[in-house]
C-alpha positions in Angstrom: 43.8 226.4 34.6 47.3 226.1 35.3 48.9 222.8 34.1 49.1 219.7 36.5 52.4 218.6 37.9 52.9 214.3 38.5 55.5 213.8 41.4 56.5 210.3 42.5 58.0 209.1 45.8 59.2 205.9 45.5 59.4 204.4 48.5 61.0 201.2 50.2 57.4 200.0 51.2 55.5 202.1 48.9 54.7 204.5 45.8 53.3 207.8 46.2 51.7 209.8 43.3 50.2 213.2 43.6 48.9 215.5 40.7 49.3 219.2 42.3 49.2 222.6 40.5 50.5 226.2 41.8 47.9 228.4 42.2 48.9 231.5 43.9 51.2 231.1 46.6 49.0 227.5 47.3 50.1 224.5 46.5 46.7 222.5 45.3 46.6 218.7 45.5 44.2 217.7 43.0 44.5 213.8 43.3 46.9 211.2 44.5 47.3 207.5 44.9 49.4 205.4 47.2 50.9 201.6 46.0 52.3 199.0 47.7 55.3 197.2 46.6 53.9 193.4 46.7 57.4 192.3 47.2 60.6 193.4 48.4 61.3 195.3 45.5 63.2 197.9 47.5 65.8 198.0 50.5 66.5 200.7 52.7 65.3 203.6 49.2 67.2 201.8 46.5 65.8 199.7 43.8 67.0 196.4 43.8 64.4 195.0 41.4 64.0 197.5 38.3 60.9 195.8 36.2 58.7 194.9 39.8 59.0 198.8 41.2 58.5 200.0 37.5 55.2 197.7 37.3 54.4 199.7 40.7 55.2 203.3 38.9 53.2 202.7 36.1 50.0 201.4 37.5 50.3 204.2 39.9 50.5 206.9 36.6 47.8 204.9 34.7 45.3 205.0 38.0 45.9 209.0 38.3 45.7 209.6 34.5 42.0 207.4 34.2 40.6 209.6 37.2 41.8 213.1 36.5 41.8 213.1 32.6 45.1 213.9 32.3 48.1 212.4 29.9 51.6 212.8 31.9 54.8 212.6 30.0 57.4 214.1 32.3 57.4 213.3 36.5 59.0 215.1 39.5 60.9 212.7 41.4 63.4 212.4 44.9 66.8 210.4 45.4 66.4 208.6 48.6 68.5 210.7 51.3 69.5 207.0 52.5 71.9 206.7 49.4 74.2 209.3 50.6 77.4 208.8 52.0 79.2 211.3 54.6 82.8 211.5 55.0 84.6 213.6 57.7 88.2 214.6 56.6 90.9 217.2 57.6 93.5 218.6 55.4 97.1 220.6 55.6 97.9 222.9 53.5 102.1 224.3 53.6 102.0 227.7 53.0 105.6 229.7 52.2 107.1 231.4 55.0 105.4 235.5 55.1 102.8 234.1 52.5 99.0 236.0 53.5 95.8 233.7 53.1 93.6 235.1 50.4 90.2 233.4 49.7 91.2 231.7 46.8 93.5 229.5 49.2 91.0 228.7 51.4 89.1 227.8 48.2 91.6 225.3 47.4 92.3 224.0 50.5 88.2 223.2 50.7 88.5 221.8 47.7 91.2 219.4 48.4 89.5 218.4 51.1 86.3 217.5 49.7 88.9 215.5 47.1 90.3 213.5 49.7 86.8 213.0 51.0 85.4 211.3 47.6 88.6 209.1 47.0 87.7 207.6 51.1 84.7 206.9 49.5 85.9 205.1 46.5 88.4 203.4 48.6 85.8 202.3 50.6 83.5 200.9 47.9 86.6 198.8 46.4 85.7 200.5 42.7 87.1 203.0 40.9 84.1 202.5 38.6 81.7 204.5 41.0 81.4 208.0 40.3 79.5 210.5 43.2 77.9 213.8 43.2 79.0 215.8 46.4 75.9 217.3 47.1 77.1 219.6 50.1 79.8 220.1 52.4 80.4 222.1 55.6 83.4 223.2 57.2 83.6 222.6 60.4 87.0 224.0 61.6 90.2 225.9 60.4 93.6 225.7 61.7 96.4 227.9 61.1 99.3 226.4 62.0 97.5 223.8 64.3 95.5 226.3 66.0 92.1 227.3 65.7 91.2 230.2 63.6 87.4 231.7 63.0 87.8 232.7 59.8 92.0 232.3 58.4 91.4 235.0 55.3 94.4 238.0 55.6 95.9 236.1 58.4 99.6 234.5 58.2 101.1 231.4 59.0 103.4 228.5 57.9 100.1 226.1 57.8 96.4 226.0 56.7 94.6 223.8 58.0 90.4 223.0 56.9 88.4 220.1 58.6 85.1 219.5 57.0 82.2 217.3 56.5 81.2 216.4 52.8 78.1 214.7 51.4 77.6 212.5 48.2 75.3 210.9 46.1 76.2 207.8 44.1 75.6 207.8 40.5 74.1 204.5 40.4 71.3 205.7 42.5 70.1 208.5 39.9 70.9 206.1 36.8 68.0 203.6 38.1 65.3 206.3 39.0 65.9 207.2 35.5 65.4 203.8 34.2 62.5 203.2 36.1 60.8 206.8 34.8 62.0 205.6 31.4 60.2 202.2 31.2 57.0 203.5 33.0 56.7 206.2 29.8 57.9 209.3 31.8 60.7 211.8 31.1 62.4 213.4 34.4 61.1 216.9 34.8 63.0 217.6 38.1 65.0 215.4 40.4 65.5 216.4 44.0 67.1 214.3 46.9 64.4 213.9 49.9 65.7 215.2 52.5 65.5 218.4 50.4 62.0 218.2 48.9 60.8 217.2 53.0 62.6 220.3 54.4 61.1 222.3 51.7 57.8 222.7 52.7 58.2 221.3 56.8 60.8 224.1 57.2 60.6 227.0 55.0 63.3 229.5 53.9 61.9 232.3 56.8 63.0 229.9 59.3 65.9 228.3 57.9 68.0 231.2 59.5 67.8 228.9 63.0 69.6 226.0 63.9 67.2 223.4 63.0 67.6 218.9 62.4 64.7 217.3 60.4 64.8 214.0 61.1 62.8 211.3 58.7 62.2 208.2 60.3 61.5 205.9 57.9 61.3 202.1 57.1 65.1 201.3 57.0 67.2 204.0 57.7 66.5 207.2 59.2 67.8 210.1 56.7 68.7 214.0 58.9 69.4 217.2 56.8 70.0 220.6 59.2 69.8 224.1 58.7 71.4 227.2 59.8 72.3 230.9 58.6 69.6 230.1 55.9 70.6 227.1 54.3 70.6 223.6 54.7 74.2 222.8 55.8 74.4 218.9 56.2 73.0 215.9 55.6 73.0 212.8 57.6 71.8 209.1 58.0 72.0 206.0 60.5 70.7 202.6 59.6 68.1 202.3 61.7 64.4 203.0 61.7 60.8 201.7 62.0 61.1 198.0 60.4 63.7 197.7 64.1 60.4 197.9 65.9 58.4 196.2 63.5 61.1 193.2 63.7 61.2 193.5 67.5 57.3 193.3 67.8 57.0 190.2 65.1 59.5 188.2 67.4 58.0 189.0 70.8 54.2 188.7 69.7 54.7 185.7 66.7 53.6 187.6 64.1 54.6 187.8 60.5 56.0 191.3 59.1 53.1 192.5 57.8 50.7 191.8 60.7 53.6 193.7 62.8 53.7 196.4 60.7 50.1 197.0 61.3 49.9 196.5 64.6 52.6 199.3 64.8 51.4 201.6 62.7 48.0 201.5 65.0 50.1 202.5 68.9 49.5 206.1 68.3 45.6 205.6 67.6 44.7 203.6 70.1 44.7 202.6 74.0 44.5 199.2 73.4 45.8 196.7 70.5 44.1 193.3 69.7 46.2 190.7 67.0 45.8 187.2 66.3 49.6 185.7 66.3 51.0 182.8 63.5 49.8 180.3 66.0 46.2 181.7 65.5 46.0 182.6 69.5 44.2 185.9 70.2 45.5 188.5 71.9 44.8 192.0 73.7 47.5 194.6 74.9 47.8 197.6 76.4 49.5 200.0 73.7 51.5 201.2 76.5 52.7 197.5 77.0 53.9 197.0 73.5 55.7 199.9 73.4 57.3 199.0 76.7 58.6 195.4 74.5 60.2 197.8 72.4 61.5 200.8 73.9 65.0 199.2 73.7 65.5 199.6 69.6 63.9 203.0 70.3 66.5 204.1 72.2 69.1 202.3 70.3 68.3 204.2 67.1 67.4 207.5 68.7 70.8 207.5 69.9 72.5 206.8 67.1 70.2 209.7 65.5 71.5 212.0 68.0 75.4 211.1 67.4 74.7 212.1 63.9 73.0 215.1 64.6 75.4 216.2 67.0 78.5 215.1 64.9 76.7 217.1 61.6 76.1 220.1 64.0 78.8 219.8 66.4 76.0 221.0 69.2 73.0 220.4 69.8 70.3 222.6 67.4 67.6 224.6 68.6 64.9 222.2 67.6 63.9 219.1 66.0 61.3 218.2 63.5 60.2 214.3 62.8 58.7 213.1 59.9 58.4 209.2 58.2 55.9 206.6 59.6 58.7 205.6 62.4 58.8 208.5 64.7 54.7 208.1 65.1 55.4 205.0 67.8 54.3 206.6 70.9 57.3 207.8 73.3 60.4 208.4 70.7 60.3 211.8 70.3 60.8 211.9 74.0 63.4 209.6 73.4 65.0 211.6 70.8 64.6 214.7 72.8 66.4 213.3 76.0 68.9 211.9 74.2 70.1 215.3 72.6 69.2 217.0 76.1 66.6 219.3 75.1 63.5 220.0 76.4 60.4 217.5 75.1 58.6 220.3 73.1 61.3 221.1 71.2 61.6 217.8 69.6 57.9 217.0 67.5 56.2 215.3 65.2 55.8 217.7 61.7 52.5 216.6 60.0 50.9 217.5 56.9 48.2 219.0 58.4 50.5 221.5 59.8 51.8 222.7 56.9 51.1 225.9 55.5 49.9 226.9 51.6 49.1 223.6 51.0 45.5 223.0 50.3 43.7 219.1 49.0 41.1 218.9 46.5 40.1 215.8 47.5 40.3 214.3 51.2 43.2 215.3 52.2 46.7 213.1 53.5 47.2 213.2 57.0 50.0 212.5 58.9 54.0 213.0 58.4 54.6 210.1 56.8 53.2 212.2 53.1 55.6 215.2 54.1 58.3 214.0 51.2 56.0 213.0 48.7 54.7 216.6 48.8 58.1 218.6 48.9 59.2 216.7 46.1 55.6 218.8 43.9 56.5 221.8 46.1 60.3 221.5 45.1 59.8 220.8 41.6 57.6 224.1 41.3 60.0 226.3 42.9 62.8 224.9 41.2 64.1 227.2 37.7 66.7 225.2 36.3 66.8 222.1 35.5 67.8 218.9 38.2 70.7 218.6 36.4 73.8 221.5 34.9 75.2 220.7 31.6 78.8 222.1 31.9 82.0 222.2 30.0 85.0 221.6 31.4 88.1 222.1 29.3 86.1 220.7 26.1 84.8 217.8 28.2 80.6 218.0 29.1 79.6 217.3 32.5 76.7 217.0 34.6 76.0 218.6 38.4 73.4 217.4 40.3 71.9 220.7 40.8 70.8 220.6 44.6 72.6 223.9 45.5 74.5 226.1 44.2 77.1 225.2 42.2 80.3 226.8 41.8 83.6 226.0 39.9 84.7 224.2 42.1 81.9 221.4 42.3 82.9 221.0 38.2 86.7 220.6 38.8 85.9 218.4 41.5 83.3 215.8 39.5 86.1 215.9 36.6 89.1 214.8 39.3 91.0 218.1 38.8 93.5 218.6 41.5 93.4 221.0 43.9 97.2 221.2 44.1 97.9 222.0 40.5 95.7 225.5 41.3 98.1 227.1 43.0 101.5 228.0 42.5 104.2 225.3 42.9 107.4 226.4 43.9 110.7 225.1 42.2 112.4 222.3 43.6 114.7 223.8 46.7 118.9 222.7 46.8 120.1 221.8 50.2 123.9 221.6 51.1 125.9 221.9 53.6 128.2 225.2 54.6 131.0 224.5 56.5 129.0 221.9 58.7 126.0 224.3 58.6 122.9 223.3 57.1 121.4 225.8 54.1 118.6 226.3 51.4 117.9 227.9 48.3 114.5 228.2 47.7 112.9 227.2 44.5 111.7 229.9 41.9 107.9 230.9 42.5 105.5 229.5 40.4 102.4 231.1 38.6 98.7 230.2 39.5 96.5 228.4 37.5 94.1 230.9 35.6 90.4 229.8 35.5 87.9 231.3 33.1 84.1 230.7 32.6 82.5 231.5 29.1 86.1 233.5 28.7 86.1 235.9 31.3 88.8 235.3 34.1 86.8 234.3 37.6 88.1 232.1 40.5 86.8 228.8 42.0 83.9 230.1 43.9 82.3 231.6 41.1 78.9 230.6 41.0 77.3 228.4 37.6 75.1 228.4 35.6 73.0 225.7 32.9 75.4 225.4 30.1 78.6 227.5 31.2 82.3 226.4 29.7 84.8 226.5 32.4 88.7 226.5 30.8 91.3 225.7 33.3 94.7 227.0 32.0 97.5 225.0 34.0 99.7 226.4 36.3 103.5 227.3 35.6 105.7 225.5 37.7 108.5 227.7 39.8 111.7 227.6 38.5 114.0 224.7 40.2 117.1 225.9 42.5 120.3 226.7 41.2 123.4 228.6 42.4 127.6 228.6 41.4 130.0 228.9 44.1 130.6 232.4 42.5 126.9 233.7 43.6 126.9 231.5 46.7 129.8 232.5 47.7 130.0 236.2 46.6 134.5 236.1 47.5 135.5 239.7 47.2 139.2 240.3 46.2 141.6 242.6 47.6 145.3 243.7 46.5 147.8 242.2 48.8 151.3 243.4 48.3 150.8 243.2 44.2 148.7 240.0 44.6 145.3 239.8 44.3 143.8 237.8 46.6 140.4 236.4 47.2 138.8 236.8 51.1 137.5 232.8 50.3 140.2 230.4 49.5 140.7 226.3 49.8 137.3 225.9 48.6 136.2 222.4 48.3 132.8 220.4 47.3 132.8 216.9 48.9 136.5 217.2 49.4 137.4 217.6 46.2 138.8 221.3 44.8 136.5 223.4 42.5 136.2 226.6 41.2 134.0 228.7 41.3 132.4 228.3 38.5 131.3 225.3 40.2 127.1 224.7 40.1 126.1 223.0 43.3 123.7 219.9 43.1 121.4 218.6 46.3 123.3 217.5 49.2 126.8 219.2 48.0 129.4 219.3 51.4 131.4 222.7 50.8 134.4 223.7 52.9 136.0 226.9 52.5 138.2 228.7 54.4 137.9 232.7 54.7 140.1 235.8 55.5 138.2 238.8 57.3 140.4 241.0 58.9 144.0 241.8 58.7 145.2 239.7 60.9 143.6 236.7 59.0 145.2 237.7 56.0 149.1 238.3 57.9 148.5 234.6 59.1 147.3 233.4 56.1 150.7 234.6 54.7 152.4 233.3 56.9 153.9 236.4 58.2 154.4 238.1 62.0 151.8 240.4 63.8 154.2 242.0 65.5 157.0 242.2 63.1 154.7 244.0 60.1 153.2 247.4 59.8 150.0 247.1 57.5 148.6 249.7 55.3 145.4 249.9 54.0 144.6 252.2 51.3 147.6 254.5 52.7 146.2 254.4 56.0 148.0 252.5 58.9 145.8 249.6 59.7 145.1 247.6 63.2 145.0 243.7 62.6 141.5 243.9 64.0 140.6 246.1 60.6 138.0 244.3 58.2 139.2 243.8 55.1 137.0 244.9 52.4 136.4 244.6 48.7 138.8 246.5 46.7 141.1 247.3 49.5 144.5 247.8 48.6 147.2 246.4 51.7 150.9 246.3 51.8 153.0 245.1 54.5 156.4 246.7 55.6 159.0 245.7 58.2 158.6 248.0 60.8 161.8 250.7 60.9 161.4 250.7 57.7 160.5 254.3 56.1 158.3 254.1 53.5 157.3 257.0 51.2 153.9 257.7 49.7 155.0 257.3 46.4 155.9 253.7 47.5 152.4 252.9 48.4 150.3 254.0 45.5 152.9 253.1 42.0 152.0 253.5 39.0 152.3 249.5 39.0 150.1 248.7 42.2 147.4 250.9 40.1 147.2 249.1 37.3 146.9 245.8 38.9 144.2 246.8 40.8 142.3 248.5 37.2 143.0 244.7 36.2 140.5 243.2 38.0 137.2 242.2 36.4 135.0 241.8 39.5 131.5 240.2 38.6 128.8 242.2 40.5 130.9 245.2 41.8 132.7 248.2 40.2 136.1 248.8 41.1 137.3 251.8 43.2 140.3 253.1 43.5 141.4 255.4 45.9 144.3 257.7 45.6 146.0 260.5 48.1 145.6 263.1 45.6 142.8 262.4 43.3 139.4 260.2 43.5 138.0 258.2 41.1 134.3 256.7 41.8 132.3 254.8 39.4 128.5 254.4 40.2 127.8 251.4 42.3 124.6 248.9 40.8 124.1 246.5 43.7 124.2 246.9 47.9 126.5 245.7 50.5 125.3 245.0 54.0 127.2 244.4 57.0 124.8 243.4 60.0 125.1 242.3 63.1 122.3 239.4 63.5 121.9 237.8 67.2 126.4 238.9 68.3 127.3 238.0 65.3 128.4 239.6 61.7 126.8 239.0 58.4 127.7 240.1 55.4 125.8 240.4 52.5 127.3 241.5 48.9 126.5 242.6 45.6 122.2 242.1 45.7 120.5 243.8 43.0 117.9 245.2 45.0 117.1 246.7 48.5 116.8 243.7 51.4 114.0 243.2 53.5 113.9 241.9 57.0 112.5 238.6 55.6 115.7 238.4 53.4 118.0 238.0 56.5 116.6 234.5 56.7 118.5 233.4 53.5 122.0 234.3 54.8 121.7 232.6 58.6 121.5 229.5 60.5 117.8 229.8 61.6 115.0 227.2 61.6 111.0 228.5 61.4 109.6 225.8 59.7 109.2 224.1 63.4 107.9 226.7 66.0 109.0 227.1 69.2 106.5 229.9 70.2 106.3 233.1 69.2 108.3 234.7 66.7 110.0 238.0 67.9 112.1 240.6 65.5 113.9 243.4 66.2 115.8 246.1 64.0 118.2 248.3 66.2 116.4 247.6 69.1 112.9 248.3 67.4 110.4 245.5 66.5 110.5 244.8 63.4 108.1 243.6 60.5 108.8 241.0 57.4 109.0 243.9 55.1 110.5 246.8 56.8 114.0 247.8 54.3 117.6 246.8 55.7 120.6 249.3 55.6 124.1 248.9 56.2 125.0 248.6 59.8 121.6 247.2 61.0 121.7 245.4 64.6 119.1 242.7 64.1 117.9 240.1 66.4 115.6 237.0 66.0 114.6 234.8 68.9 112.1 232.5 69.7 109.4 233.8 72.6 107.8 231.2 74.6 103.9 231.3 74.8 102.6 231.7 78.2 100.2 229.6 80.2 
C-alpha cells in the first residue's frame, strides 16, 4: 500500500485533517476529521493565538492516528491566501538615444518594478523588519515612450515603460504555521498557499489555458486567484465574506454568532428556517425572507469581489468558480454574476462532489467548503521539490517560497539587489555652454552586470533550481565626461602672411582667457570667436577687401573662400606684381613644416612638386538644416547618429515624429557620413 499523506487546513473557524494516498491517477481519502476552534483563536486565516490553534492541530492528528493506525511525523499544509498583499505599480525606465530593447531590459525593468512594489509594502506596514515573498506578478501594460506597446522586445525608444501587479506573502505568516506544526510534533512536508492547493484540483492544468476567477468565499475575507495561457496569473482578496451575513442576520434576528452562523449555513437546504432568538422567542421564516434581510452585504461584498477581479484581469474572465462556506447563501452567485455582467451560468458553485479523480473511503465530504483542504493533499502529491528553495546568493543562503517558478530574479529580488546596478550606467555627462548655445558630452558607456548560476554565465530569467549558487559580478560604471578646449574645439591653423594663425581665437571660459589646454568642468560658459572664410580673416587683420588681392596656396582667392587647415594665404596690394617665387620661399615652407598639429598631418602644396603624407582621421563638412558643420580630425567613420553631438538639437522631449534625411534620401541612425553630405533633421507632427 502506498504510504498515507496528513494534510491540514487551518482554518479561521476550523481545522481540517485528511489522511489521502495516490493510487493511480485517484486521489483516495482514507479518513479525515474536522475541529472547531472553541475560541477565537484565528482572524480572517492568521493565528493570533499559537498554543489554542496548536491544541486544535494536535487533537485533530492524535484523533486520525488512533483510527487509522498510523504514526504521522511530517504534514502538508496551506498559507491562508488572505495574508497576501497586492500592490499595483508602474515604472520608467531612460533608455540612451538609438539604444534597442533586448529581453534582458525588459527583465530589469520587471524587476524594478516588482522592487518598488515590495518597498510600498514595507512603507505601508511602518517596518523595515518585515520581510515578503513575492509569490507572482503580472504585467499588465508596456509603454515605450508613453505609448502602449504589445510586446517592447527589438523595438526603440527614449523610454521603457512596465506597469504591473505583484503579489506577496508575509514572512510572519509562514514562521507561525511552522511553529504551530512544530509544537503539535509535525515536520512540514509541503507548504502551499490556498488559493493554489483550491485551484488545483477545482480547475485543473487542461483548463487553465482559459480565462478563469476562482473565488473562495470564506469566513472573513474572500481570497480570488485567476488563470490564463495555462497558468495562474494573479491573486487577489477583499475583506469581506460570510461572517458579513452572519453579523447582519445576528442583529436583525437577536441571535448570538453562533446560532447565526447556523441558521446561515442551513438557507440553501431548506424552504423554511425556525430559531429561537437571545430573548428565547420563537421564530419561523421564509428562507427567501432572510436572505431578503441580507441581500445588502451580499451585494456589497460581491461588488467589491468583482473590482478585484476586474482590476487583476483588467476584463471580465470567461467564467467564475465559488468555493468557501460563504458563496452557499442562496442568491450570490447571481449577485456575483451580475455584477461582473455575465450570464448566471457562468458564475457557480464548485463542490467536491464535482471533482474529478478524487475518490472517499469513508462517507465522503460534500460541499465546496472542503475544496482547499483537499488541494492542499492533491498539491502536496504533485509537488517534486520541496515548499521551500535553498539558494545562494553571492555566499549569502536564501529561501524562495517555491509556489512557481522561480527564476534569478525572484533571488535578487528577496536579497534587495537593485535593479539599476544590472545594467550599464553611463558616465556622468558635462554640460556647458557654446557661445550662448547649450551642449553635452556624453558619459563613457558602462559594462553590464554579469550573472552566473553554479558558474556558468545565464541572465535574470533563468529558471532555479533546489540548491543553485547565483554570483552577481557588479557592473562597471561608464567612464565620467571629460574634454580640453583642444578636442572641443578642434582650431585648425593656417599660414597667414608668415604667421600662423589659428581659425578660433579670444577664447574665453567664464570670461576669463584660457588655453587650450584648458579641461572644461559642468556648467563652463565658453566664448570664442572664429575665422571661416577670407574675408573673416582680412577683417580680422584689420585690413581692406577691396584694397588686397589674396592668395591661397598660389591660387587667387574670393573673400567668400573657406579657409581650411593647412592653407597657406598671403595678401598683396593690388598693382602690385608678384612672382611665384615670392609666394612659395624657401622661408614661408619651413614655417609651415614647423607646425606640430595634434590630430592632422601637414600638407604642403607646391607649384612644382607634391608632398602628401597619409591622413589617420576624417574631415567632414556638411550642410545640416541651411547651415554648415564642420567636423575635424575623428578617428573613425561618422554615422548619422553622430551628427547629433556637433548641433543644437533637442530629442530628449518629442515633438512627434522623428524624420531624417541624407541628400534628400531618408536616412537611418547608422547609415555612414561622407564629406559634403546635405542632412536634414525635423520634427513631423503626428496626425489625428
Amino acid at each position: 500500500m502506498n504510504e498515507a499523506l496528513f494534510s491540514l487546513d487551518i482554518g479561521t473557524r476550523s481545522v481540517v485533517g485528511v489522511v489521502s494516498i495516490h493510487n493511480g491517477q485517484a486521489y483516495e481519502v482514507i479518513d479525515y476529521e474536522i475541529q472547531h476552534h472553541p475560541d477565537r483563536a484565528m482572524y480572517d486565516g492568521q493565528i493570533h493565538d499559537i498554543q489554542k490553534v496548536t491544541e486544535v492541530v494536535r487533537s485533530v492528528k492524535d484523533i486520525l492516528e488512533e483510527r487509522t493506525g498510523y504514526s504521522f511525523k511530517n504534514v502538508a499544509i496551506a498559507a491562508a491566501g488572505r495574508a497576501l498583499k497586492t500592490i499595483k505599480v508602474k515604472v520608467e525606465r531612460m533608455l540612451d538615444i538609438g539604444q534597442t530593447i533586448t529581453q534582458e531590459i525588459i527583465n530589469n525593468v520587471e524587476m524594478e518594478g516588482i522592487q518598488k512594489a515590495q518597498s510600498q509594502i514595507e512603507v505601508d506596514k511602518r517596518s523595515g523588519e518585515s520581510q515578503y515573498y513575492c509569490v507572482g506578478y503580472n504585467v499588465s501594460n508596456y509603454y515605450i515612450d508613453g505609448n502602449l506597446n504589445i510586446n517592447p522586445r527589438d523595438h526603440r525608444g527614449n523610454t521603457l515603460g512596465v506597469e504591473l501587479i505583484a503579489t506577496f506573502l508575509p514572512h510572519i505568516v509562514v514562521d507561525s504555521l511552522y511553529t504551530v506544526v512544530d509544537r503539535a510534533g509535525l515536520e512540514v512536508l509541503n507548504l502551499t498557499l490556498e488559493p493554489i492547493a483550491a485551484i488545483n484540483v477545482a480547475i485543473p492544468p487542461n483548463l487553465r489555458l482559459l480565462n478563469l476567477a476562482l473565488v473562495d468565499v470564506g469566513a472573513g475575507t474572500s481570497d480570488i486567484a485567476i488563470t490564463k495561457e495555462g497558468t495562474v496569473i494573479s491573486f487577489g482578496m477583499v475583506a469581506s465574506a460570510g461572517d458579513k451575513f452572519t453579523e447582519a442576520i445576528a442583529q436583525k434576528y437577536l441571535l448570538n454568532f453562533n446560532q447565526a452562523e447556523a441558521l446561515k449555513l442551513n438557507l440553501n437546504k431548506s424552504d423554511s428556517q425556525s430559531f429561537t432568538d437571545i430573548l428565547m422567542m420563537s421564530h419561523t421564516k421564509s428562507t427567501a425572507e432572510i436572505v431578503d434581510e441580507i441581500k445588502f452585504q451580499m451585494i456589497e461584498t460581491a461588488e467589491m469581489i468583482a473590482k478585484q477581479i476586474l482590476e487583476h484581469n483588467e476584463r471580465v474572465p470567461s467564467a467564475v468558480f465559488c468555493i468557501g462556506g460563504g458563496c452557499q447563501v442562496p442568491g450570490f452567485t447571481e449577485i456575483l454574476a451580475a455584477e461582473l455582467d455575465l450570464p448566471k451560468e457562468r458564475v457557480v458553485i464548485k463542490p467536491v462532489e464535482t471533482l474529478e479523480n478524487v475518490k472517499f473511503i469513508k462517507a465522503p465530504l460534500r460541499g465546496p467548503e472542503f475544496i482547499t483542504p483537499l488541494g492542499i493533499g492533491v498539491t502536496a502529491l504533485k509537488e517534486k521539490e520541496n515548499d521551500f528553495l535553498q539558494i545562494m546568493v553571492n555566499e549569502k543562503s536564501i529561501r524562495l517560497f517555491n509556489s512557481k517558478q522561480l527564476s534569478v530574479s525572484d533571488a535578487l529580488i528577496l536579497v534587495g539587489y537593485q535593479a539599476r546596478a544590472l545594467l550599464p550606467e553611463r558616465g556622468t555627462s558635462l554640460a556647458y555652454t557654446l557661445n550662448g548655445k547649450l551642449r553635452e558630452v556624453k558619459g563613457g558607456y558602462g559594462e553590464a552586470a554579469k550573472i552566473y548560476v553554479n558558474g556558468a554565465l545565464t541572465s535574470l530569467d533563468h529558471k532555479l533550481k533546489n540548491k543553485d549558487s547565483i554570483y552577481v559580478e557588479p557592473g562597471i560604471r561608464g567612464t565620467d565626461a571629460k574634454i580640453k578646449l583642444s578636442e572641443l574645439l578642434k582650431p585648425t591653423s593656417f599660414v597667414f602672411n608668415d604667421e600662423r594663425l589659428y581659425n578660433k581665437y579670444r577664447i574665453k571660459v567664464n570670461d576669463l582667457e584660457v588655453s587650450l589646454d584648458y579641461e572644461l568642468s559642468n556648467g563652463d560658459v565658453i566664448e570664442y570667436e572664429e575665422i571661416l572664410k577670407v574675408k573673416d580673416l582680412l577683417n580680422y587683420r584689420g585690413l581692406n577687401v577691396s584694397e588686397f588681392d589674396v592668395y591661397v596656396n598660389g591660387e587667387v582667392a574670393n573673400p567668400e573662400r573657406y579657409i581650411e587647415h593647412s592653407d597657406i594665404v598671403r595678401t598683396r596690394l593690388k598693382k602690385h606684381e608678384v612672382t611665384m617665387e615670392e609666394l612659395y620661399d624657401d622661408h614661408l615652407i619651413e614655417a609651415v613644416e614647423d607646425f606640430e598639429l595634434e590630430s592632422t598631418e601637414v600638407v604642403i602644396e607646391h607649384q612644382e612638386a607634391k608632398k602628401e603624407e597619409p591622413i589617420s582621421t576624417y574631415n567632414y563638412h556638411f550642410m545640416v538644416n541651411g547651415k554648415l558643420v564642420t567636423v575635424e580630425n575623428v578617428s573613425r567613420k561618422m554615422v548619422f547618429v553622430d551628427i547629433f553631438e556637433h548641433i543644437d538639437f533637442d530629442i530628449s522631449k518629442p515633438q512627434g515624429i522623428l524624420e531624417l534625411t541624407l541628400n534628400s534620401n531618408k536616412a537611418n541612425y547608422t547609415d555612414y557620413l561622407k564629406d559634403g553630405d546635405i542632412i536634414t533633421i525635423a520634427w513631423q507632427q503626428k496626425k489625428g
